[in-house]
PDBQT receptor file of N, H, CA, C and O in Angstrom, charges set to zero:
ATOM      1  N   UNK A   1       0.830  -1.198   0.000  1.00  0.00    +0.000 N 
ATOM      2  CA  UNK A   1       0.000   0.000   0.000  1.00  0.00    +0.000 C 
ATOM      3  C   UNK A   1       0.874   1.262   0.000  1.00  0.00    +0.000 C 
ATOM      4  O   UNK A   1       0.712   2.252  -0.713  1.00  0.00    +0.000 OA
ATOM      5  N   UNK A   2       1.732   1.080   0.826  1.00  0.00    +0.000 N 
ATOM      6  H   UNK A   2       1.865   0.275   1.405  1.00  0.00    +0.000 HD
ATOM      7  CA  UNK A   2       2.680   2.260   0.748  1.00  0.00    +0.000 C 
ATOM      8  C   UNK A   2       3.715   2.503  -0.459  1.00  0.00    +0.000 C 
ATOM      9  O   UNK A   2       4.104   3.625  -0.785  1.00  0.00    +0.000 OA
ATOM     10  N   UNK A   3       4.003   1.629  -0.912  1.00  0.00    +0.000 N 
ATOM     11  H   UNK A   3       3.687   0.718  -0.647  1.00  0.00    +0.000 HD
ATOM     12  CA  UNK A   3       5.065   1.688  -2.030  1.00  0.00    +0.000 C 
ATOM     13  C   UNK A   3       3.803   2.125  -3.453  1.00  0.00    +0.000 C 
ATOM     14  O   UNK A   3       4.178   2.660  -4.497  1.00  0.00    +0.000 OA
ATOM     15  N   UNK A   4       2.628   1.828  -3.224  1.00  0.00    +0.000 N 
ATOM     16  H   UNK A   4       2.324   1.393  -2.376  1.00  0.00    +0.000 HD
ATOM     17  CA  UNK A   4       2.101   2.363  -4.189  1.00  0.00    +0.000 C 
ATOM     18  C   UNK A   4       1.750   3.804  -4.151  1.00  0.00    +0.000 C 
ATOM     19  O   UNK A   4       1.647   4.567  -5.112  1.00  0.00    +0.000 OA
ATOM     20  N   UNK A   5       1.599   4.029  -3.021  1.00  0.00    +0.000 N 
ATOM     21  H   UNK A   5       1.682   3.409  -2.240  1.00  0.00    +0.000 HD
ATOM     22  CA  UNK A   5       1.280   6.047  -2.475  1.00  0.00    +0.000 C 
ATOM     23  C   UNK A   5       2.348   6.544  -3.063  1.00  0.00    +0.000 C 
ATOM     24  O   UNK A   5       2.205   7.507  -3.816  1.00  0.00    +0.000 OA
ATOM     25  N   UNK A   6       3.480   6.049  -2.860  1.00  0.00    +0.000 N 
ATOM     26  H   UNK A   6       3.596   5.267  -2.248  1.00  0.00    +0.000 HD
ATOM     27  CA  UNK A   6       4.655   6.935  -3.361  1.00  0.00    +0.000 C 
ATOM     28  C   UNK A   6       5.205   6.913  -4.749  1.00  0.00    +0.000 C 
ATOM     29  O   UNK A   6       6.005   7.722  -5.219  1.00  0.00    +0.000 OA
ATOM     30  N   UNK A   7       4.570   5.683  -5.459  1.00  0.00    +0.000 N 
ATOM     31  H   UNK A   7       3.919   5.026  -5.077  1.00  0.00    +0.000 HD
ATOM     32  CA  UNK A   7       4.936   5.762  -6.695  1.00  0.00    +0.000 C 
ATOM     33  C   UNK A   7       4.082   6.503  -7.399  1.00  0.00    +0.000 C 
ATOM     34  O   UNK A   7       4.457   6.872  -8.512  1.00  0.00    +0.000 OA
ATOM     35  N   UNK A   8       2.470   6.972  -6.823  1.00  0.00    +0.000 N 
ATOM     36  H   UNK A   8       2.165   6.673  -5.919  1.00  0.00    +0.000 HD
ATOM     37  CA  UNK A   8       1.217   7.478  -7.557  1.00  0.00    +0.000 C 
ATOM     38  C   UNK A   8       2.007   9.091  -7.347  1.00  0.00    +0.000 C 
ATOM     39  O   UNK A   8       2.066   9.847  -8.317  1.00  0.00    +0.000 OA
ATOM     40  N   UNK A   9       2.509   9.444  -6.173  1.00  0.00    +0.000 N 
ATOM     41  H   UNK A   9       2.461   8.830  -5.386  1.00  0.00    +0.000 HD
ATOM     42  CA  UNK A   9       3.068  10.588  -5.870  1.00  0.00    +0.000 C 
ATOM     43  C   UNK A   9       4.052  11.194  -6.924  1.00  0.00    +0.000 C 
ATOM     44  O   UNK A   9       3.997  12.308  -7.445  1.00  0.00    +0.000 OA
ATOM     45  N   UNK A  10       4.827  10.348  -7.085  1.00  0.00    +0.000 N 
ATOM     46  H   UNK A  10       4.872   9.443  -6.661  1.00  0.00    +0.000 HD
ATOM     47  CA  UNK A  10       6.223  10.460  -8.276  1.00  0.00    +0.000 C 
ATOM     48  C   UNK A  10       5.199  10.584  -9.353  1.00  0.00    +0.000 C 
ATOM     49  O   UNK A  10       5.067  11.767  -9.038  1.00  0.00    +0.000 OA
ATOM     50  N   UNK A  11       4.484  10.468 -10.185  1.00  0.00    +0.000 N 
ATOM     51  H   UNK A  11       4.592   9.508 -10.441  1.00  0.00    +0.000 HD
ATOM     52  CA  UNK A  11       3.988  10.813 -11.201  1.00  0.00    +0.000 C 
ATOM     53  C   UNK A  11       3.256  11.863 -11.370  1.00  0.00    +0.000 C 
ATOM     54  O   UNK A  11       2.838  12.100 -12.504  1.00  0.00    +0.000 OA
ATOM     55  N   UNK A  12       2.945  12.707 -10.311  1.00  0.00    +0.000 N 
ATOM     56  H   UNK A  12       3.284  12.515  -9.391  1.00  0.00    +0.000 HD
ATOM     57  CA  UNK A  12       2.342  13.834 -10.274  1.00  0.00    +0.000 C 
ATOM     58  C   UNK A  12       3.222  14.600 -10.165  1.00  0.00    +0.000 C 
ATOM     59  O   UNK A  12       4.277  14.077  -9.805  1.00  0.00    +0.000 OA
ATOM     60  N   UNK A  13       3.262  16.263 -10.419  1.00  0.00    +0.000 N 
ATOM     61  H   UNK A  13       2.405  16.687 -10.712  1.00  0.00    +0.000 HD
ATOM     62  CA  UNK A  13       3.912  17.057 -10.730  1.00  0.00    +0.000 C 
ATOM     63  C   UNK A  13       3.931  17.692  -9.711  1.00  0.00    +0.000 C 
ATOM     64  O   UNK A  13       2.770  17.983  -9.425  1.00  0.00    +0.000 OA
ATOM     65  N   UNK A  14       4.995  18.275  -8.612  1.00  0.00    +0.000 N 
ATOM     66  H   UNK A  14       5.939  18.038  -8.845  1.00  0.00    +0.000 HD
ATOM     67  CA  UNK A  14       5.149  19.774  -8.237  1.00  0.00    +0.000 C 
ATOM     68  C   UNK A  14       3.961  19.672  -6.955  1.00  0.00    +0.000 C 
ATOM     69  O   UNK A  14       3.304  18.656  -6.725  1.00  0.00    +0.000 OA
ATOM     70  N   UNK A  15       3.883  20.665  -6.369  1.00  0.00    +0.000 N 
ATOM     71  H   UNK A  15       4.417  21.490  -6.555  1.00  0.00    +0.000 HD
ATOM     72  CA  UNK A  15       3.118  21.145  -5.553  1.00  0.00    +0.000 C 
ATOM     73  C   UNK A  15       1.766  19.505  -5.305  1.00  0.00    +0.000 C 
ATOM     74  O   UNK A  15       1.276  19.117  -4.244  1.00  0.00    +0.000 OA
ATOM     75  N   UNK A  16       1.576  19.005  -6.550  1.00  0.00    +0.000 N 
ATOM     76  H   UNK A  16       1.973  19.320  -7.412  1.00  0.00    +0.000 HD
ATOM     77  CA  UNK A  16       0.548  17.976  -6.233  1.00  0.00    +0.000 C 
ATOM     78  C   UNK A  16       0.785  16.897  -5.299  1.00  0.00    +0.000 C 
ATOM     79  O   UNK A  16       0.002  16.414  -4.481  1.00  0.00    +0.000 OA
ATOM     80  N   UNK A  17       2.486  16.469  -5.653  1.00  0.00    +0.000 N 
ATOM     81  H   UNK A  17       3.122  16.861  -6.317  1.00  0.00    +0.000 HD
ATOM     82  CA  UNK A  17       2.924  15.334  -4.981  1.00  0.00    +0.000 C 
ATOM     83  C   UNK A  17       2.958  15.897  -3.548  1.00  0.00    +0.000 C 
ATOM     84  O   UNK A  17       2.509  15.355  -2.538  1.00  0.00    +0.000 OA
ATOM     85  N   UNK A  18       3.636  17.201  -3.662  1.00  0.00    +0.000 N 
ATOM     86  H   UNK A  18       4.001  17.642  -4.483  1.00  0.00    +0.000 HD
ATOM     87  CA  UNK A  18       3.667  17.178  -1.896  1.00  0.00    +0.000 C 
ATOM     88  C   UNK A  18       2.772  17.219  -1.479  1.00  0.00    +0.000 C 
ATOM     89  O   UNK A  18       2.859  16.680  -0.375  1.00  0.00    +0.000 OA
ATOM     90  N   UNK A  19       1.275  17.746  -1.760  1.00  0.00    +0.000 N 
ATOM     91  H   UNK A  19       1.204  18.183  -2.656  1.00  0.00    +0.000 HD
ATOM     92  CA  UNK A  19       0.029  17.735  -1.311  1.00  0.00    +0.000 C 
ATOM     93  C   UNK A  19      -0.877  16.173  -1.056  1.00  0.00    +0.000 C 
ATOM     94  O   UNK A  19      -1.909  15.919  -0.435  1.00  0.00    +0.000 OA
ATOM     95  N   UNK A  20       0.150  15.264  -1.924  1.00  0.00    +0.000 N 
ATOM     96  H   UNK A  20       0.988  15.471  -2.428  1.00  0.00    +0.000 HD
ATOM     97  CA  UNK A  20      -0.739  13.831  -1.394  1.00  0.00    +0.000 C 
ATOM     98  C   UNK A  20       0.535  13.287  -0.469  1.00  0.00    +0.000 C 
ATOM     99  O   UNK A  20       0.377  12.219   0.122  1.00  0.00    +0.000 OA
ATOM    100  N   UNK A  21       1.429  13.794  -0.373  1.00  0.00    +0.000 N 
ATOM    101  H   UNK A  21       1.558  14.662  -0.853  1.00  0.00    +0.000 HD
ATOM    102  CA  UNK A  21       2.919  13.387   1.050  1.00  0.00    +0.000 C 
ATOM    103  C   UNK A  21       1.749  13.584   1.799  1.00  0.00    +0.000 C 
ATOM    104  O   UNK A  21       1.181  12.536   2.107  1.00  0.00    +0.000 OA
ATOM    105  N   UNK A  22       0.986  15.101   2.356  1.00  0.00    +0.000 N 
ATOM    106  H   UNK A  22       1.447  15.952   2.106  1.00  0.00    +0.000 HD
ATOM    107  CA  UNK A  22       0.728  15.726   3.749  1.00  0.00    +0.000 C 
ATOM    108  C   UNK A  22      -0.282  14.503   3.955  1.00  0.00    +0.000 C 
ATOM    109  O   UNK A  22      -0.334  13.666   4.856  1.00  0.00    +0.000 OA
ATOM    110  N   UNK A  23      -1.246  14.728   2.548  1.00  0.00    +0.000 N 
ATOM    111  H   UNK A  23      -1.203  15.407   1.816  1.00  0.00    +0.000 HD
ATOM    112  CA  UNK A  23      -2.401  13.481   2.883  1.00  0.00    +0.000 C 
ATOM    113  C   UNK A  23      -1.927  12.212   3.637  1.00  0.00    +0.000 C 
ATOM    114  O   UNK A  23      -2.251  11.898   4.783  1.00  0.00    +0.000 OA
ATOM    115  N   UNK A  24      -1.037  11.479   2.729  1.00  0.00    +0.000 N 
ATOM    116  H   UNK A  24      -0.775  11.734   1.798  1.00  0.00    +0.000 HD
ATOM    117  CA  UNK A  24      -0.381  10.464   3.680  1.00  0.00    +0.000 C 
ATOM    118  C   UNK A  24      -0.445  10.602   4.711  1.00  0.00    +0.000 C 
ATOM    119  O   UNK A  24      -1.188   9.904   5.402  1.00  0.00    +0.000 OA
ATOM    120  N   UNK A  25       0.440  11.719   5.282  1.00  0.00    +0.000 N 
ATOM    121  H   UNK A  25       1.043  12.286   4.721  1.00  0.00    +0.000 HD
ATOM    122  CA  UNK A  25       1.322  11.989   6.466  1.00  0.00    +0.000 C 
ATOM    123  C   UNK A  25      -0.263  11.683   7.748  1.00  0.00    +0.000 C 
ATOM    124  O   UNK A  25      -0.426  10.929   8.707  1.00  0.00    +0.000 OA
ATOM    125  N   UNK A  26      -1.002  12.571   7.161  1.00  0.00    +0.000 N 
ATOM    126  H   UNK A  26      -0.870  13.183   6.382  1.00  0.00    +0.000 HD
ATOM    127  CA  UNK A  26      -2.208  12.810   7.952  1.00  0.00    +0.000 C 
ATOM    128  C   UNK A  26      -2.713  11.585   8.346  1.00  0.00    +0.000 C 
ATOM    129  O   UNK A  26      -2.924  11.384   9.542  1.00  0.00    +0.000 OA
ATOM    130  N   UNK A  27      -3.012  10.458   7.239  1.00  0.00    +0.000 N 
ATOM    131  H   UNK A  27      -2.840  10.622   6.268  1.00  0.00    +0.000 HD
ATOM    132  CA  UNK A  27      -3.300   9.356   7.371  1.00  0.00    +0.000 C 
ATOM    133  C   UNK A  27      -3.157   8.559   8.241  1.00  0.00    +0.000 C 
ATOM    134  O   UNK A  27      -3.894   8.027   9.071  1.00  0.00    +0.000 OA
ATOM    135  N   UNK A  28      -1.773   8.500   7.893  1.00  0.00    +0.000 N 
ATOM    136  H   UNK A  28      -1.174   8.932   7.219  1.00  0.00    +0.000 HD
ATOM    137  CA  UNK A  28      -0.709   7.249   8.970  1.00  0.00    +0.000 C 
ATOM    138  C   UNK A  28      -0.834   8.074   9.767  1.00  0.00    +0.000 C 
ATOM    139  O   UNK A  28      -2.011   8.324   9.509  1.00  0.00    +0.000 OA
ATOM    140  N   UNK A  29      -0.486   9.042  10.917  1.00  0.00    +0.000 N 
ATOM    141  H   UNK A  29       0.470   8.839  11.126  1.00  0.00    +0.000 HD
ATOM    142  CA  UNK A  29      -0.829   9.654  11.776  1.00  0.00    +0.000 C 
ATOM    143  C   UNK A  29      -1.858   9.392  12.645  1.00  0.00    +0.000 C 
ATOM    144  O   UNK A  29      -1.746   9.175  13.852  1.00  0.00    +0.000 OA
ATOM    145  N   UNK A  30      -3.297   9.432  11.713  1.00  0.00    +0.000 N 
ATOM    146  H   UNK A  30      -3.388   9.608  10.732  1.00  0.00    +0.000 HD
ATOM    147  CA  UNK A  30      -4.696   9.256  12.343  1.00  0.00    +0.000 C 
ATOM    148  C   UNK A  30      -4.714   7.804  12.707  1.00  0.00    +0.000 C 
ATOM    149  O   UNK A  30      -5.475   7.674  13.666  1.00  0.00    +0.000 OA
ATOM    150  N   UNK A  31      -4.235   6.742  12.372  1.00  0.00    +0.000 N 
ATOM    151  H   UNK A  31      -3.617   6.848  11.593  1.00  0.00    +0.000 HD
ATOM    152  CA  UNK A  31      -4.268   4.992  11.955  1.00  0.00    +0.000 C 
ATOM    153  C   UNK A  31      -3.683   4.964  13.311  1.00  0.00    +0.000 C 
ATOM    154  O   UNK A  31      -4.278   4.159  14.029  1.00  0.00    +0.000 OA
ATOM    155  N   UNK A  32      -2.559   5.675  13.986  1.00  0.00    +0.000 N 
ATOM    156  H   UNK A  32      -2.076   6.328  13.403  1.00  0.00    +0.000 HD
ATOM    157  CA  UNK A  32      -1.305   5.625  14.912  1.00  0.00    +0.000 C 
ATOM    158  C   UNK A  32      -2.352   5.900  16.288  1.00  0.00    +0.000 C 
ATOM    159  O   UNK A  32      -2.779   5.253  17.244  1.00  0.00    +0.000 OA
ATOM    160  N   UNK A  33      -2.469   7.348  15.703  1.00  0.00    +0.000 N 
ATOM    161  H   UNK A  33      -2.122   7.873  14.926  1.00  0.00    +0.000 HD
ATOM    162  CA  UNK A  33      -3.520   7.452  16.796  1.00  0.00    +0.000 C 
ATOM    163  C   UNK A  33      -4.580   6.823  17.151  1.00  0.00    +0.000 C 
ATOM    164  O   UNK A  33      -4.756   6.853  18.369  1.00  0.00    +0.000 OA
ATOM    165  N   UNK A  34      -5.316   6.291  16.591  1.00  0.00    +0.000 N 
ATOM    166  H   UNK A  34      -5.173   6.266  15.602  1.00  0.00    +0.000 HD
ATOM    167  CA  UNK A  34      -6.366   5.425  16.524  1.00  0.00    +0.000 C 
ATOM    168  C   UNK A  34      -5.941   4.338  17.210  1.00  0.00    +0.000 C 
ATOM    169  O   UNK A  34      -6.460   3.930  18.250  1.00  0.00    +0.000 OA
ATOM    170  N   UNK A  35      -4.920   3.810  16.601  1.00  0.00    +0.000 N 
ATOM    171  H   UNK A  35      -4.499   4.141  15.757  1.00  0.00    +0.000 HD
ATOM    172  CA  UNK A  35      -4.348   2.413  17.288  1.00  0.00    +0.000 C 
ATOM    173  C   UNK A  35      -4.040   2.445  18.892  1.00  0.00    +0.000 C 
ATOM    174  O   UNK A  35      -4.260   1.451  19.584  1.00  0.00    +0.000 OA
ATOM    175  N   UNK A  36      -3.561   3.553  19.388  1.00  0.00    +0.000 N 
ATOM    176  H   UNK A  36      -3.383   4.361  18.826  1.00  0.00    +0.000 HD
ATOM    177  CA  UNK A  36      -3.148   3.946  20.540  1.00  0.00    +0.000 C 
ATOM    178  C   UNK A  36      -4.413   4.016  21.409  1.00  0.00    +0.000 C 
ATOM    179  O   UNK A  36      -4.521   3.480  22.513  1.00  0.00    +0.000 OA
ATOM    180  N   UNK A  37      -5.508   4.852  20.687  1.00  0.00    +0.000 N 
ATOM    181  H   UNK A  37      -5.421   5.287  19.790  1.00  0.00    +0.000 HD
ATOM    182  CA  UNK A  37      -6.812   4.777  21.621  1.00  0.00    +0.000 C 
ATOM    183  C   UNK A  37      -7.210   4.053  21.790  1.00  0.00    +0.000 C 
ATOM    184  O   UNK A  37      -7.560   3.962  22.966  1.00  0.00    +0.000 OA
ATOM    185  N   UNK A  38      -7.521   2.991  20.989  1.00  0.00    +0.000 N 
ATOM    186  H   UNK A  38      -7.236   3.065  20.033  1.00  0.00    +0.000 HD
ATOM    187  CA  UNK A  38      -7.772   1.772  20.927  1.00  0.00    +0.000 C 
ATOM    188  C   UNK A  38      -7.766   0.530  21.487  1.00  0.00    +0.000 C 
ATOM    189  O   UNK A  38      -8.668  -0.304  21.557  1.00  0.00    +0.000 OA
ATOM    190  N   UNK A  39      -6.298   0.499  21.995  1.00  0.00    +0.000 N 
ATOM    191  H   UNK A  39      -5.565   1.177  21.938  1.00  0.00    +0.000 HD
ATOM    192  CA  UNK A  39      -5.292  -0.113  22.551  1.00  0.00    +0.000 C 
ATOM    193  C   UNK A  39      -5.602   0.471  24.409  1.00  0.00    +0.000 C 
ATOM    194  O   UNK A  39      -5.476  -0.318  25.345  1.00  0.00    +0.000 OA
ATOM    195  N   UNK A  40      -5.916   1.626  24.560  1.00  0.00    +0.000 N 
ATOM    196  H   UNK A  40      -6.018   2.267  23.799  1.00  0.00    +0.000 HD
ATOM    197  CA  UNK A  40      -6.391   2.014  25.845  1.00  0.00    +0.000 C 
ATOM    198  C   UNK A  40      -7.237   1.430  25.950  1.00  0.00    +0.000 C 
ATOM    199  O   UNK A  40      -7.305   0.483  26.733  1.00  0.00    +0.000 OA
ATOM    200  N   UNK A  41      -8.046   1.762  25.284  1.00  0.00    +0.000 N 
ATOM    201  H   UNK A  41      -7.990   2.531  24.648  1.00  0.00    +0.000 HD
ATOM    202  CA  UNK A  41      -9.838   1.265  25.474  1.00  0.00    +0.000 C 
ATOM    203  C   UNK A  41      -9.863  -0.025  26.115  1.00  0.00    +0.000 C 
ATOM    204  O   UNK A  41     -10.449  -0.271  27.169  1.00  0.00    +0.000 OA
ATOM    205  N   UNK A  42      -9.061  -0.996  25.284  1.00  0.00    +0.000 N 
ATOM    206  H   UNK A  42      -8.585  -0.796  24.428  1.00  0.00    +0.000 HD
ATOM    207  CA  UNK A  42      -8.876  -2.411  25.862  1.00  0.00    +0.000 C 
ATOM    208  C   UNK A  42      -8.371  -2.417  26.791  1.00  0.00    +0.000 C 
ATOM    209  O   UNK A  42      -9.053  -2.338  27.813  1.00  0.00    +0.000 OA
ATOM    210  N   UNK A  43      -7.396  -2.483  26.854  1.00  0.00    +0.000 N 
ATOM    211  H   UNK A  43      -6.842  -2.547  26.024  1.00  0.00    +0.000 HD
ATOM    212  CA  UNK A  43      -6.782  -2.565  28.724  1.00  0.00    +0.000 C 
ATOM    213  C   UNK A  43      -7.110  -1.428  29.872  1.00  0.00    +0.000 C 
ATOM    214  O   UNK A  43      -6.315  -0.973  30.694  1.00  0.00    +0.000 OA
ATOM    215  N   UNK A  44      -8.322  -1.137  29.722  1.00  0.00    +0.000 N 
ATOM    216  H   UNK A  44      -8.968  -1.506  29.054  1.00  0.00    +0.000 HD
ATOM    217  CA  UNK A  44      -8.783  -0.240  31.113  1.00  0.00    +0.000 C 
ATOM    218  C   UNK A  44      -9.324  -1.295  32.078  1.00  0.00    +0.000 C 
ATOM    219  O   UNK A  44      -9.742  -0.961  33.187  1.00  0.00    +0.000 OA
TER     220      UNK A  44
């Protein structure tokens, strides 16, 4: 999944690619966090 984000990225031009990096970034971020709350929830 990831090796395909970054290859869809490389084919876009300029300003676009970095704008689907942040998307990523945001992504995996939210998944992390999620996992972490998650992971509370259960062991209370």
């Amino acid at each position: 999944m990831m090796g395909y984000g970054f290859g869809y990225q490389g084919m876009m031009s300029g300003g676009a690619g970095i704008f689907m990096s942040v998307i990523w970034l945001v992504f995996i971020i939210d998944l992390v966090l999620l996992g972490v709350w998650l992971w509370k929830q259960i062991n209370k």
